[in-house]
Each structure stands twice: as C-alpha cells, then as structure tokens.
C-alpha angles and dihedrals in degrees: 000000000000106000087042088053090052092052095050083046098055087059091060128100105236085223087056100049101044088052089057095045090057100042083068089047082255099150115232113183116114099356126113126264078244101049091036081054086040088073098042127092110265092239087059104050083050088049093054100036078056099051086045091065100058 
C-alpha cells in the first residue's frame, strides 16, 4: 500500500491536496505531500490523483 499510495500522491498538485486536507482541520505547514495523504481518507487522495490527470 505504501509504495501505491506514493504513486497516486505524486499525481497530485501540492496546492490540491493541501486545500482538501484543511478543509477537514488536517495541518499542512511544514509536512510532506505523503504524510499530509497519509491522513486523508484513501478515496480522496484517488479522487484527486484522478482529477490531476485530466
């Protein structure tokens, strides 16, 4: 799971991922695009790593 995770979050815009981590009060100064997905819930991070290849 880890090294799938990793791929999905290296599709994802930084500035993407860090609005929908605070939208759900998840802190994201200073912490890694892995360890910010990390805390979401898996369907989000796919959803966004979809919306990131169109």
């Amino acid at each position: 799971m880890g090294e799938e995770l990793e791929e999905l979050v290296k599709k994802i815009k930084a500035k993407d991922l860090n609005a929908e981590a605070k939208r759900r009060g998840i802190k994201t100064a200073c912490v890694k695009k892995i360890d910010v997905a990390k805390q979401l819930p898996r369907e989000v991070v796919e959803e966004l790593s979809s919306k990131s290849k169109e």
